[in-house]
N, C-alpha and C positions, 0 to 999 in steps of 0.2 A: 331297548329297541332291537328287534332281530336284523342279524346282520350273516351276511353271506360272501365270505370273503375268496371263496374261489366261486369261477367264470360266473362271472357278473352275467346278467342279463338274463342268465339263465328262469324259465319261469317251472317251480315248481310246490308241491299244496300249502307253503308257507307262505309265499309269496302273498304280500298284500297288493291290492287290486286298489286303483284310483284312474280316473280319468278325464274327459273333458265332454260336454255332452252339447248340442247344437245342429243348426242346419244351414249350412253343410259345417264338416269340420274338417273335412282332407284337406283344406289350406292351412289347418292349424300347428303349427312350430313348435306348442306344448309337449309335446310328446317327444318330442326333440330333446326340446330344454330339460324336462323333468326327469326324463328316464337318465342322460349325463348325469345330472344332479345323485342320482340312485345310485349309480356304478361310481361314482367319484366319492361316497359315500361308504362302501359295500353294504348299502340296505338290501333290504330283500323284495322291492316293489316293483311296479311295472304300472306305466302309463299308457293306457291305450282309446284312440279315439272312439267315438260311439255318435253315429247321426241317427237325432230322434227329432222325427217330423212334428208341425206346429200341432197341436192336441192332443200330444200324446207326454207331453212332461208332468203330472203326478204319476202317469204309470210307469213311468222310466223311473222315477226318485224309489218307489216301491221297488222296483227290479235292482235297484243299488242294494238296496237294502237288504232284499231275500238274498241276491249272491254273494254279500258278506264284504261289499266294497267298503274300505276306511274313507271313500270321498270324493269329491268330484268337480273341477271348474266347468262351470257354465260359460256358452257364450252367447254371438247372438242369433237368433232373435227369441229367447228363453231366460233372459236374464227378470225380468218383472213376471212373468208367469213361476217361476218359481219363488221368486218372493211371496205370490199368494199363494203358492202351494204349501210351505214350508211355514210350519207353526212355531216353529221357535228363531227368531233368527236375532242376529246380534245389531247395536244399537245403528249401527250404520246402514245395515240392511233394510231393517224397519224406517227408515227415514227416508233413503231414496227409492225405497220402494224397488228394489233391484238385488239379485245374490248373484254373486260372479266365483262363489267355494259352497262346495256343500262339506258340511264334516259330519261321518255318519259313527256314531260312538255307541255302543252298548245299549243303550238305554232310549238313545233320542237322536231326532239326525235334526241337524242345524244348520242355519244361511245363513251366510257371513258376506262383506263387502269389501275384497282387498284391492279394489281399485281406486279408490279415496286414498290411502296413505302410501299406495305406490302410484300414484299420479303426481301427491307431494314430495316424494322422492325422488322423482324424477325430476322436477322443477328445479327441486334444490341440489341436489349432485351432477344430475348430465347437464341439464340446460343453462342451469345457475339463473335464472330467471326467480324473481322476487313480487310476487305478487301486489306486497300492499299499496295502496294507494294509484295501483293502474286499471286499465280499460282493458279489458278481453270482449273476440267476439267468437263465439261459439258455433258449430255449424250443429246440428241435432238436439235433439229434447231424449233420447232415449236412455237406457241406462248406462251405457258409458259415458254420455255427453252428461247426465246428473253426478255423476262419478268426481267428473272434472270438475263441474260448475261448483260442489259442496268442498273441492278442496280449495278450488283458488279462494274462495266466501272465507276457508277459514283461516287464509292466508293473507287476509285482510283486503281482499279487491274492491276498489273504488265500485268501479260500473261493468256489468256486464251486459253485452247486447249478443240475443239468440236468433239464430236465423234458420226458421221452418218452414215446411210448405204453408201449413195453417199456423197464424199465432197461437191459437188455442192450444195447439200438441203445446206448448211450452206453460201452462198452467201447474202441469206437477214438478217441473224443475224450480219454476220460480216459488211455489208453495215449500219444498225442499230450502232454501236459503233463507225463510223466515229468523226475523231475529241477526241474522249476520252483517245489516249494515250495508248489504252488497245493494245496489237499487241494478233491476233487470228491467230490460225491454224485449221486446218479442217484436221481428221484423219479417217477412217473407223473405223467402231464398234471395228471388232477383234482387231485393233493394238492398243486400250486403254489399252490393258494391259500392254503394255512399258511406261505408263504415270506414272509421281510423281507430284503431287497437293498438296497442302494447303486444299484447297476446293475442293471438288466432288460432284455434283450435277446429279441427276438422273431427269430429264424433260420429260420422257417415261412413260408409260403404265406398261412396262416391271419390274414384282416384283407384280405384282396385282395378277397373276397367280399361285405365285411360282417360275418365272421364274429368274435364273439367269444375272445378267450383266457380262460383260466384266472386270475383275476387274484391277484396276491398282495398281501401287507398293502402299501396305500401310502399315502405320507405326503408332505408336501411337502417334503423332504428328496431323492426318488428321482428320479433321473435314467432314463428310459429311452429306446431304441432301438430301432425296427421297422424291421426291412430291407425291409419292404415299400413300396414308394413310388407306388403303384398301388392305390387310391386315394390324393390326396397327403395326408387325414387317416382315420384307422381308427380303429374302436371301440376300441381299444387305448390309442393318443396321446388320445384324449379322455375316456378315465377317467383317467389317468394326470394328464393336464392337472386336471381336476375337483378332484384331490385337491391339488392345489396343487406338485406335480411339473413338472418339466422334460421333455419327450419330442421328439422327433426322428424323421423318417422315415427312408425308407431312401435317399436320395438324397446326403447326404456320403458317404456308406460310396462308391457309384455312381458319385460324379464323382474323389473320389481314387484310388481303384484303377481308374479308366479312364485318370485322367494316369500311370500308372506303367508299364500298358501302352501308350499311345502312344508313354514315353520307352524302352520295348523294344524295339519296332518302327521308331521312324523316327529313335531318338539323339535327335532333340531335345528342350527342354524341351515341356512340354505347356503350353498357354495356358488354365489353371484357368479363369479366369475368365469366359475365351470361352464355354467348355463347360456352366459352370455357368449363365450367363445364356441359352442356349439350350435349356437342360434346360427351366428354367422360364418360359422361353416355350411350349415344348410345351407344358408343363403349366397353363398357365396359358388354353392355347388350350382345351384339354379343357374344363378347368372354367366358359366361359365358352360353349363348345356343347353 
């Protein structure tokens, strides 16, 4: 692997190109995390954001391509369009029907799904939260919220309950956990509030704003999770906290399935820790301007 040990950062025609592709993406911390990652490394890469408007993702994955990009995270809302863009993708992608990495190699560019085993990491390192034999209730059907649903399913969860506008949006998540034991129900938004969970998971936008969820019964027993980490606390985590619960933003989920795409990209290990103390320096920058 090429390596550049004097001034990092510097970008020049060696330099490999990777990035993140979505809309919008200027709230995204990737570029943050990945580029520390690079210089903490002395790789010779650069991460840089890229917004590509809704119809325009197989000719972005092409323009990866022609300019000689090693690869690229997806977010949202392009996460299931490039799963049908991309003809080759790996066993988890093709499943949830979702790619959150693209790996572009020689020969053939690939979709991969590093949200699934860095959701499980997450559960089991930061949260310490154990899946098997409990109740989750999920806010979204999209591909992060499939993401989640496929690992607590192989994490052994009793029961999952989804809460979407239409039940129907939850057809491809519950088709997704076929085979795993897990029994799903599909509920609208409003009636989450009659939910009792173990687990809560927020898979939504909704908390980025300000905006309220749906809340369900909680108790200090409930663990919950906002994949939103933008603001770094939301009306969400702080009822949850209120009631004498555990909550978490969306920033593990964020920094372990960023090292899983690093270690598909560049083979090496990903330096977690780098990544995650420069996350929350950003963050930490924010909240203090």
């Amino acid at each position: 692997m090429s390596k550049v040990p004097d001034r990092p950062g510097r970008v020049r025609g060696s330099t490999r190109t990777v990035g993140v592709i979505g809309w919008p993406v200027d709230h995204s911390l990737s570029p943050v995390i990945h580029n520390a990652a690079f210089a903490a490394l002395g790789l010779d890469w650069v991460y840089v954001p890229m917004a590509v408007p809704p119809g325009r993702v197989p000719a972005a994955i092409e323009g990866l391509r022609a300019l000689g990009f090693a690869g690229a995270n997806v977010t949202m809302p392009h996460k299931t369009t490039c799963a049908e863009a991309i003809g080759e993708l790996s066993d988890d992608a093709r499943l949830l029907g979702a790619v959150n990495t693209i790996v572009i190699g020689p020969e053939a560019v690939s979709g991969h799904n590093t949200d699934i085993a860095g959701f499980e990491r997450f559960l089991r390192e930061d949260a310490g939260f154990d899946p098997a034999g409990r109740a989750a209730l999920v806010f979204g059907a999209g591909g992060a919220a499939r993401a989640c649903a496929l690992a607590l399913a192989r994490g052994g969860l009793a029961s999952m309950t989804v809460a979407v506008r239409d039940p129907a949006n939850a057809n491809r998540l519950r088709a997704s956990l076929e085979g795993f034991g897990t029994t799903v129900v599909a509920v609208r938004f409003g009636d989450a509030s009659r939910e009792i969970a173990d687990l809560v998971v927020n898979a939504t936008p909704l908390g980025s704003g300000g905006e309220s969820l749906p809340l369900p019964i909680l108790d200090a027993g409930v663990v919950a999770v906002d994949l939103v980490y933008r603001p770094h606390i939301t009306p969400f985590q702080t009822a949850v906290r209120g009631a004498g619960g555990s909550a978490f933003g969306g920033l593990g989920l964020l920094l372990h399935q960023a090292a899983l795409a690093f270690e598909l990209w560049t083979g090496q290990p990903a330096p977690l820790s780098v990544m995650s103390a420069a996350a929350l320096a950003e963050l930490s920058g924010e909240l203090e301007g």
